[in-house]
MMTF fields as JSON, N, C-alpha, C and O atoms, coordinates in Angstrom:
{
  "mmtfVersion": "1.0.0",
  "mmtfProducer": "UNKNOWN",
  "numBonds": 239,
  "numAtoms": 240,
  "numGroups": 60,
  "numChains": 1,
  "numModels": 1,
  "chainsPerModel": [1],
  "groupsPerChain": [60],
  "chainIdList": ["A"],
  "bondAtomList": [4, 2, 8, 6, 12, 10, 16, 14, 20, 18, 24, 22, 28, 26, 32, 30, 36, 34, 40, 38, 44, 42, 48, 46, 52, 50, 56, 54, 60, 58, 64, 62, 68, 66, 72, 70, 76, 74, 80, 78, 84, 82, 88, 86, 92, 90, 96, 94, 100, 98, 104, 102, 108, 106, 112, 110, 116, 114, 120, 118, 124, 122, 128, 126, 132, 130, 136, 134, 140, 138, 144, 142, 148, 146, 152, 150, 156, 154, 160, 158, 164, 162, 168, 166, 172, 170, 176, 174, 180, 178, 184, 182, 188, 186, 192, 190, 196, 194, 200, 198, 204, 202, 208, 206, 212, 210, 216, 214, 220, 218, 224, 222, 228, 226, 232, 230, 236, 234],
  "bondOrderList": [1, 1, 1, 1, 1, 1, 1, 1, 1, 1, 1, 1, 1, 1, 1, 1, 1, 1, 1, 1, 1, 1, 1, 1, 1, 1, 1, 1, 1, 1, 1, 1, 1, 1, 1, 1, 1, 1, 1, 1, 1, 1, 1, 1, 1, 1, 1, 1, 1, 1, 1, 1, 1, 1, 1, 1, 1, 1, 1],
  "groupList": [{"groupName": "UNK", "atomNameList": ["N", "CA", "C", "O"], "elementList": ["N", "C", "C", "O"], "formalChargeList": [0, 0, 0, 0], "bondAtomList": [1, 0, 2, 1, 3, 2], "bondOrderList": [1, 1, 2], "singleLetterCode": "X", "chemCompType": "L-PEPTIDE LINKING"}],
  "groupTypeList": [0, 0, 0, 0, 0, 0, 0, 0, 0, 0, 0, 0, 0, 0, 0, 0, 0, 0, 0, 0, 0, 0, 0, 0, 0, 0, 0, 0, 0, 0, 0, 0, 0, 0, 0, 0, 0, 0, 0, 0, 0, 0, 0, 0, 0, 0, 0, 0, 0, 0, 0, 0, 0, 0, 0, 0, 0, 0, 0, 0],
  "groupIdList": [1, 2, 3, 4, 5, 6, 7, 8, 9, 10, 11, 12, 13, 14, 15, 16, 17, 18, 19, 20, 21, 22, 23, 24, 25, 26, 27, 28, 29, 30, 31, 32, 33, 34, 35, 36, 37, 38, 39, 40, 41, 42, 43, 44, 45, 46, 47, 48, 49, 50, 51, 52, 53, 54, 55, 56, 57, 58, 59, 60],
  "secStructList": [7, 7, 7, 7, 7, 7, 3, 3, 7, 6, 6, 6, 7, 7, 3, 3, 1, 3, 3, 3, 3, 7, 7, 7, 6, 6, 7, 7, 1, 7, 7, 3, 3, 7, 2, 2, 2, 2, 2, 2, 2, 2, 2, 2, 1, 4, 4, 4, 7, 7, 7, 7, 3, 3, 3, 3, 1, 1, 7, 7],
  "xCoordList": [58.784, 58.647, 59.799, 60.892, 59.832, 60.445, 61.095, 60.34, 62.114, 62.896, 62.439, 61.451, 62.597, 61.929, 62.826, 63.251, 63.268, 64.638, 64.575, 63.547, 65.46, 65.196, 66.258, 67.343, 66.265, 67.265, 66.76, 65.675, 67.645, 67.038, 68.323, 69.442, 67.588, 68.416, 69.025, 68.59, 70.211, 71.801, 71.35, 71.511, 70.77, 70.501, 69.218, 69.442, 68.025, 66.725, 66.381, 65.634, 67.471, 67.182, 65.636, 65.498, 64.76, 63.835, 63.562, 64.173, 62.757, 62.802, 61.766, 60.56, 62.371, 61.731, 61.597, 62.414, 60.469, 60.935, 61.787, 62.216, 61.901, 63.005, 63.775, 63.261, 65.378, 66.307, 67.499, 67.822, 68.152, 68.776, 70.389, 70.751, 71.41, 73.169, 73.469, 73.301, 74.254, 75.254, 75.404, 74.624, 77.134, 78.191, 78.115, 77.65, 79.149, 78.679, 79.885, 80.227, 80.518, 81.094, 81.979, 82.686, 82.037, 83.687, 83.54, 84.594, 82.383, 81.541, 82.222, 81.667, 82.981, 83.816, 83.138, 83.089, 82.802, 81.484, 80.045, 79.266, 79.82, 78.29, 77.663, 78.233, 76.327, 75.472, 74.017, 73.735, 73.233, 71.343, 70.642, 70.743, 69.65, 69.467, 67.785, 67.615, 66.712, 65.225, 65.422, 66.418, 64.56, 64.159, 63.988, 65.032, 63.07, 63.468, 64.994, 65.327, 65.65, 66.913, 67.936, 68.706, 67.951, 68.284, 68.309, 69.264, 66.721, 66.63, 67.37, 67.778, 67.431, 68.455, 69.857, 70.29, 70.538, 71.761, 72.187, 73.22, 71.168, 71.82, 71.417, 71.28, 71.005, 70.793, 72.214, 73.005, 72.081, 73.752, 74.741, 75.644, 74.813, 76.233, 76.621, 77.633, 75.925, 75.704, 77.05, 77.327, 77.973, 79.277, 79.99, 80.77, 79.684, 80.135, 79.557, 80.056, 78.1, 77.467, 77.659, 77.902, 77.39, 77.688, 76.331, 75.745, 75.77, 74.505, 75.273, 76.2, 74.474, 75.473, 74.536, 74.997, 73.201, 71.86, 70.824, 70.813, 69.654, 68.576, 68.555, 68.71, 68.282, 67.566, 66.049, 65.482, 65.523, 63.987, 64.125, 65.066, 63.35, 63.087, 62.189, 61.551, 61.625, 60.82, 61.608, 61.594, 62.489, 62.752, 62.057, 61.193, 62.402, 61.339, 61.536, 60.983],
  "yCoordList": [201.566, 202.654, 203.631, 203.064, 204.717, 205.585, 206.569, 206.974, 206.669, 207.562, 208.72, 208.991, 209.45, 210.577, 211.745, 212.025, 212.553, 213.209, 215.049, 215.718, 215.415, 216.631, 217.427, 216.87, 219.221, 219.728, 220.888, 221.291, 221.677, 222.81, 224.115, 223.894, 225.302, 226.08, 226.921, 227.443, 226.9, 227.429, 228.605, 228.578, 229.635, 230.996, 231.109, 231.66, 230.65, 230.518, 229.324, 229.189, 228.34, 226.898, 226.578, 225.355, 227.048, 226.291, 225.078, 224.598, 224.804, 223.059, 222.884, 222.679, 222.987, 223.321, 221.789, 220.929, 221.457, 220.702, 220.425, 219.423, 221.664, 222.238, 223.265, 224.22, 223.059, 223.813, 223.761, 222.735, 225.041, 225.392, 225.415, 226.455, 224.551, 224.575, 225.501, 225.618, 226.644, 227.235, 227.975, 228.34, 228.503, 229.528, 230.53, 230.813, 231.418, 233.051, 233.722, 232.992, 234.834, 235.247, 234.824, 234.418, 234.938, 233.729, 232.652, 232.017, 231.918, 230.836, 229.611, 229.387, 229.172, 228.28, 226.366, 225.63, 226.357, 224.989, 225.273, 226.146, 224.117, 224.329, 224.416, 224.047, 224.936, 225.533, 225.133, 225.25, 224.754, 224.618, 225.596, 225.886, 226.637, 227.783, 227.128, 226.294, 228.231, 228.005, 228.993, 229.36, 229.113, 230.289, 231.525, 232.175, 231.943, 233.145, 233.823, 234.931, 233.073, 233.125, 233.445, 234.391, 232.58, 232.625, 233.644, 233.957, 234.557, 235.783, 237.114, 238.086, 236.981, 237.426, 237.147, 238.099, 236.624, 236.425, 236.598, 237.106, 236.068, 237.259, 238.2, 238.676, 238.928, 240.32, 240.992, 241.918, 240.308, 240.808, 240.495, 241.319, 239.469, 238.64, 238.317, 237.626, 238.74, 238.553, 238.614, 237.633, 239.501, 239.186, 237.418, 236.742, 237.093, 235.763, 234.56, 233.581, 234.906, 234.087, 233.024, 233.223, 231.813, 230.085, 229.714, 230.027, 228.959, 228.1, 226.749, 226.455, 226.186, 224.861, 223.313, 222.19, 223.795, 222.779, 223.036, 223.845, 221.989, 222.413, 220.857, 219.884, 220.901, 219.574, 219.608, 220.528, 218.014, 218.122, 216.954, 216.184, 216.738, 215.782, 215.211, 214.735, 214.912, 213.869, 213.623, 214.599, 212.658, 211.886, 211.348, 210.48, 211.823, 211.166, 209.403, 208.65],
  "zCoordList": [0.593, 1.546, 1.351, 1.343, 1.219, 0.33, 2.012, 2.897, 2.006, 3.212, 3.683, 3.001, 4.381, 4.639, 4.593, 5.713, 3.606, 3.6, 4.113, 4.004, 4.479, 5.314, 5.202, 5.364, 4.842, 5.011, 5.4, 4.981, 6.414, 6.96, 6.06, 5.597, 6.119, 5.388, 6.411, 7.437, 5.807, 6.068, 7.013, 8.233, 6.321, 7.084, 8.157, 9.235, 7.904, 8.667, 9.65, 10.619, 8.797, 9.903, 9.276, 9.304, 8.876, 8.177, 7.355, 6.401, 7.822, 7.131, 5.192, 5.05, 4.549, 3.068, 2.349, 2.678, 1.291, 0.198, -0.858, -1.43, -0.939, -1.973, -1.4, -0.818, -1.587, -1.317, -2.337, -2.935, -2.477, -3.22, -3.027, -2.477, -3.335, -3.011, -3.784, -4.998, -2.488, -3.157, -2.368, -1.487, -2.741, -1.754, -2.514, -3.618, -0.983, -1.641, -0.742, 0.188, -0.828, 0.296, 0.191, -0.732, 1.938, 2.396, 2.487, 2.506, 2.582, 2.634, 1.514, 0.438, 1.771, 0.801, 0.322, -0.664, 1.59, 1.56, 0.995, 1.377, -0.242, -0.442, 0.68, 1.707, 0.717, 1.582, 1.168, -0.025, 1.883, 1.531, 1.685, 2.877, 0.944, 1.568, 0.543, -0.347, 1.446, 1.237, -0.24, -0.864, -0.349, -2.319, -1.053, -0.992, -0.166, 0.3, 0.469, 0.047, 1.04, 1.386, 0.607, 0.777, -0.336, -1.719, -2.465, -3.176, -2.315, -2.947, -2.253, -2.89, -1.157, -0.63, -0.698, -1.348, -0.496, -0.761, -2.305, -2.741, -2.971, -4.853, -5.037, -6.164, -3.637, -4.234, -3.203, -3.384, -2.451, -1.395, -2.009, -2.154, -2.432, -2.557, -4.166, -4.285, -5.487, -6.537, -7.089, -7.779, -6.979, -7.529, -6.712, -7.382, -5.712, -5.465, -4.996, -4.44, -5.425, -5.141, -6.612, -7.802, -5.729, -7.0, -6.728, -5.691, -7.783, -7.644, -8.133, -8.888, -7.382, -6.893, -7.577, -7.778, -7.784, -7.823, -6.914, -5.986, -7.414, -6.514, -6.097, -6.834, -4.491, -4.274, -3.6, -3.01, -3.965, -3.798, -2.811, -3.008, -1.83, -0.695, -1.083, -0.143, -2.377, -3.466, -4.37, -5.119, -4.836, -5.737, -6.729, -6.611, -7.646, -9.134, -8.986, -9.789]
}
């Protein structure tokens, strides 16, 4: 029986399968953000934005 894993993103609070780590800003702690979110923040924040990894709430 396999866990049930959950992360809501940083900016929307939305609950995704896939979410994306990474800081930007002043923002010094990795961060979980949805792919919408995401597309936003490298289009704001592109000189300091980090991609950090992607995580999936399915495990191979």
């Amino acid at each position: 029986m396999s866990k049930l894993r959950i992360k809501e993103c940083f900016k929307c609070s939305k609950q995704k399968d896939v979410m994306y780590r990474c800081r930007y800003d002043e923002i010094k702690d990795w961060v979980f953000l949805c792919r919408n979110c995401l597309k936003q923040i490298k289009n704001l924040f592109g000189n300091t934005y980090q991609y950090g990894g992607t995580w999936k709430s399915k495990k191979k």
